[in-house]
N, C-alpha and C positions, 0 to 999 in steps of 0.2 A: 522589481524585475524589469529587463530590459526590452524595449522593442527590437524586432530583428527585420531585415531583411523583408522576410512573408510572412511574419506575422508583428499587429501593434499592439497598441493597448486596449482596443476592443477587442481581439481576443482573448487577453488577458482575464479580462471581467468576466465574456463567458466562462473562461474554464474557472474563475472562482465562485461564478453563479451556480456552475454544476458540482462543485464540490459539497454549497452550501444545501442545496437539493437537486440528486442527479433526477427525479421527475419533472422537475420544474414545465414545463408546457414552456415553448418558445413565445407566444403570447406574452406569458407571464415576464421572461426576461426580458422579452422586448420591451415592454413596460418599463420595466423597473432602470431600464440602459439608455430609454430614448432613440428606437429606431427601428425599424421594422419589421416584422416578424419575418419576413424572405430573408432582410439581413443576418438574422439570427440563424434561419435556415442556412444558408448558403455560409457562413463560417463555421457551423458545425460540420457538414460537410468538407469546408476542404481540410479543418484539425482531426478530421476521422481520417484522410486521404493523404496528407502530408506532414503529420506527427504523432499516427499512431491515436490518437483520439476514442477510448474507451471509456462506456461507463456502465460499472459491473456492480451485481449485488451479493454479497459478502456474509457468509456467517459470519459470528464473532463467537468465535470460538472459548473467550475468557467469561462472555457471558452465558453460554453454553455449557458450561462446565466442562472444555476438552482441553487437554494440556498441549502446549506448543514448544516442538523443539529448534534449536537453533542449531543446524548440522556445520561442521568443517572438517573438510574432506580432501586430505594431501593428497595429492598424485601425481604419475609418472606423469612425466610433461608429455607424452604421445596419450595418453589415456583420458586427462582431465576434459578434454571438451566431450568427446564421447558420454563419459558418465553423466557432466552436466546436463544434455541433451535431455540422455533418458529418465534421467531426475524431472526435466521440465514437464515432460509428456506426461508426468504423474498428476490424478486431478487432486491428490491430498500434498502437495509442494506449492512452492510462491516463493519467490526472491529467488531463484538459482541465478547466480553471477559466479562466473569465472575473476578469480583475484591473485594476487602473488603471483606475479609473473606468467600466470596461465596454469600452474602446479596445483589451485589450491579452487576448492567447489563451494561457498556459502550457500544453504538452503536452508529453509522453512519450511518447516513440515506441521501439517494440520491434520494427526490420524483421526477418524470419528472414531475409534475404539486403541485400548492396549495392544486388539491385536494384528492392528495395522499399523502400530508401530514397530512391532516386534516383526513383522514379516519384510517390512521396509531396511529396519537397521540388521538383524541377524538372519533375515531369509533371504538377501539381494546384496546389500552393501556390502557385507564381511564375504560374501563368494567372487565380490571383483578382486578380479588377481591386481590390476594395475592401480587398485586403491591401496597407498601405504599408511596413513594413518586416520581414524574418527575422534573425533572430538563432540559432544554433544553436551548444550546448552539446553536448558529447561528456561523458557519465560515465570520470571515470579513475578510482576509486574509492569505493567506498560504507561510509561509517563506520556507517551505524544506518539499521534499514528494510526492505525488505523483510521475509527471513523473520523477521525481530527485528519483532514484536509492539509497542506504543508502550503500550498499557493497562498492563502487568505493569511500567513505572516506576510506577503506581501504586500498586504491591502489593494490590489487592483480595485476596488469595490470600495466608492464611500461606505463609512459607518452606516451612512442613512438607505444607499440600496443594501447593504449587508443585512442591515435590521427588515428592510419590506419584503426579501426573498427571506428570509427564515420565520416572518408570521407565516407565514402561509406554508413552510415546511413539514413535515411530519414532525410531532410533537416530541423532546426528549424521552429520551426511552427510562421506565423506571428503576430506580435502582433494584441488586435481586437476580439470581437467577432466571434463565428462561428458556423454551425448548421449542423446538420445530415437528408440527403433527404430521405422522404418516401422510395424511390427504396433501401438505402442500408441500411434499417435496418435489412436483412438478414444477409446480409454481417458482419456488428458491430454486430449479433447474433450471427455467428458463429466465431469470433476472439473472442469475452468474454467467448466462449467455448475454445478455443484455439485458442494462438494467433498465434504457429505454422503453423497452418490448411495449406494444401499446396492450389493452385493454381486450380489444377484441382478438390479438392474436393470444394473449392468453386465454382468453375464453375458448378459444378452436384448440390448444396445445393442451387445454386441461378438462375440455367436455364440462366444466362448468357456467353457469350463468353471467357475463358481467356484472352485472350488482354483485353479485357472489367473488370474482377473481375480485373488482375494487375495494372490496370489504376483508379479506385476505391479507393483500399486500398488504392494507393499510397496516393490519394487524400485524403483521411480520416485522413489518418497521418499526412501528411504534412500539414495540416489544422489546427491540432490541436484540433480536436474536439475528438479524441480518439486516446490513448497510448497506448503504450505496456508497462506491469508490469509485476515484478516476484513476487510470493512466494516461499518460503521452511521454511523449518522450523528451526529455528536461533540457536535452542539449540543444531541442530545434528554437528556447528560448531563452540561450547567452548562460545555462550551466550546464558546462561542458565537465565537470570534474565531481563524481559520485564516488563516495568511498563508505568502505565500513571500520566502523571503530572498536577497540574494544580495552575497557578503562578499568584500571584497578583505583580502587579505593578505600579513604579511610572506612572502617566497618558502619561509626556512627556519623559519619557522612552521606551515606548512599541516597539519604531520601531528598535531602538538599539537594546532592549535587546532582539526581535525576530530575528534580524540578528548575532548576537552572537553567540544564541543558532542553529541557520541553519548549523553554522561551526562546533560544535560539533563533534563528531567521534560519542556520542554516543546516539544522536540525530537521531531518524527515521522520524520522523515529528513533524514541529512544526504550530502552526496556530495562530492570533489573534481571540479572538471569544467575543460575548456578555456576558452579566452575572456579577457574585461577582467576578472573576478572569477573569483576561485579556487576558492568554496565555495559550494554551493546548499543551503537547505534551508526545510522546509515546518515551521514551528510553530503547535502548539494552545494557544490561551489564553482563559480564561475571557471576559474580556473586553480591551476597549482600551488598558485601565488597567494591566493584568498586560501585555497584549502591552510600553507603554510599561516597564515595569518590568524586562523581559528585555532588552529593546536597550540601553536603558543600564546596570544593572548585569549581569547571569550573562553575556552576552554581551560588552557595551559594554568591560569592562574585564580582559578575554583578555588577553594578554599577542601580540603581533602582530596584533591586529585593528586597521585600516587603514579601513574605508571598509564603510558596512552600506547598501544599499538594501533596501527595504521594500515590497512590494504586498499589502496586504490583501483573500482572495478574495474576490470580491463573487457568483459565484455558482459550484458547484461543478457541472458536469457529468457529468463520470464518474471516480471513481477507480478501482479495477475492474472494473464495470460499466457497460452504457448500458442503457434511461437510468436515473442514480440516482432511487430511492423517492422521492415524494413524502412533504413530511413531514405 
């Protein structure tokens, strides 16, 4: 990744430091980066202030046992930013981006039940008049993404600080199902508000003990039933060009050519999903010129790859949060 302008390659490392643990203590980064803990302070400050700098904690929905769909949504070119809006303001959506020329809605949706999905697709979508066509995508597997970080393909971070900030990480989560108990849904409420949130303000938000909220999270984490993720926003560092993909392929290709494109650089996520195309995925590219560069060759010349559409986001509404930072 490149340096820009107002930002270098120290913060670079931060935001691969928080990727690799968003708790990490500034302490601990400071350590691990050689510099001081104000330093550390005072640039996470100005990537919260000047790129959108979030760091949120995340069900995971696949290990949760909830199904995830991938919406696409034509509409009237007066209509589409409206829907995408009130799509964002939903707290069960993530990735709403306006694409196709501003006609067309991408969203993810995370119902915690059937019947918020059904209330979402046939209680709300199908009654907008200025919506002409749905198309919906079921996730059947995810190659790269979520808890898997996209910055740390770019190694800002020697191997050897990558490896001393993930000893001290919270431990891989088991394979297995796993679930979230009534009591901490406070708790998972205020880390998807921040995932920072310190100790003691959990303990005031949840009327519980600190040793009690630290022994919680921990568990939540370690479980696997909710991550920590970042946003900022990708263009404030030299990738200016976000698109979504979406790949038909050979049938006994799919698992290769989903693991392929996981290795990627410029791979954010990739998934196997239902429908006329096999693979979805969202890529970062500096510009136009690199996007054209990955479709025809890292891409283009796969071995099974069949059929690449292309939409380049034209505006991004919410990837984890609403509404994204102005920049």
């Amino acid at each position: 990744m490149a340096e820009t302008e107002v930002f270098d390659g120290l913060d670079l490392k931060l935001l691969h430091a928080l990727e690799i643990d968003g708790r990490a203590p500034f302490s601990r980064i400071a350590a691990v980066l050689g510099v001081s803990d104000q330093t550390v302070a005072r640039r996470f400050r100005r990537l919260r202030a000047e790129a959108g700098l979030r760091v949120l904690g995340v069900r995971d929905s696949a290990r949760l046992g909830r199904d995830q769909w991938m919406l696409r949504l034509r509409c009237t070119p007066d209509g589409a930013e409206a829907i995408a809006a009130a799509l964002a303001r939903r707290p069960d959506t993530a990735w709403v981006h306006l694409t196709s020329a501003g006609t067309e809605v991408v969203c993810m949706t995370h119902p915690r039940s059937p019947g918020d999905y059904d209330d979402l697709l046939f209680g709300k979508l199908l009654r907008t008049r200025k919506l002409i066509e749905i198309t919906a995508h079921q996730l059947l597997h995810r190659f790269y993404g979520g808890r898997t970080g996209w910055i740390g393909k770019h190694r800002p971070l020697t191997d050897e600080q990558a490896a001393a900030l993930r000893a001290a990480a919270p431990p891989a989560a088991p394979p297995g199902p796993t679930r979230i108990a009534p009591d901490d849904e406070p708790l998972v409420a205020a880390l998807k508000a921040d995932g920072r949130v310190t100790y003691p303000e959990l303990q005031r938000l949840t009327g519980r003990s600190e040793s009690s909220v630290k022994r919680r999270v921990a568990a939540l984490l370690g479980s696997g039933a909710v991550y920590l993720d970042t946003e900022y926003d990708t263009a404030r560092f030299g990738f200016t060009t976000a698109a979504m993909l979406w790949i038909t392929v050979a049938p006994g290709a799919l698992d290769a050519v989903g693991r392929a494109m996981a290795a990627h650089p410029e791979v954010a996520h990739v998934s196997a999903i239902t429908g006329s195309a096999h693979l979805m995925a969202s890529v970062l590219t500096r510009d136009t010129a690199e996007l054209y560069g990955y479709l025809s060759g890292s891409l283009g010349t796969l071995d099974g790859v069949r059929h690449i559409e292309s939409a380049p986001y034209l505006r991004r509404l919410k990837d984890l949060t609403y509404p994204r930072p102005l920049r």
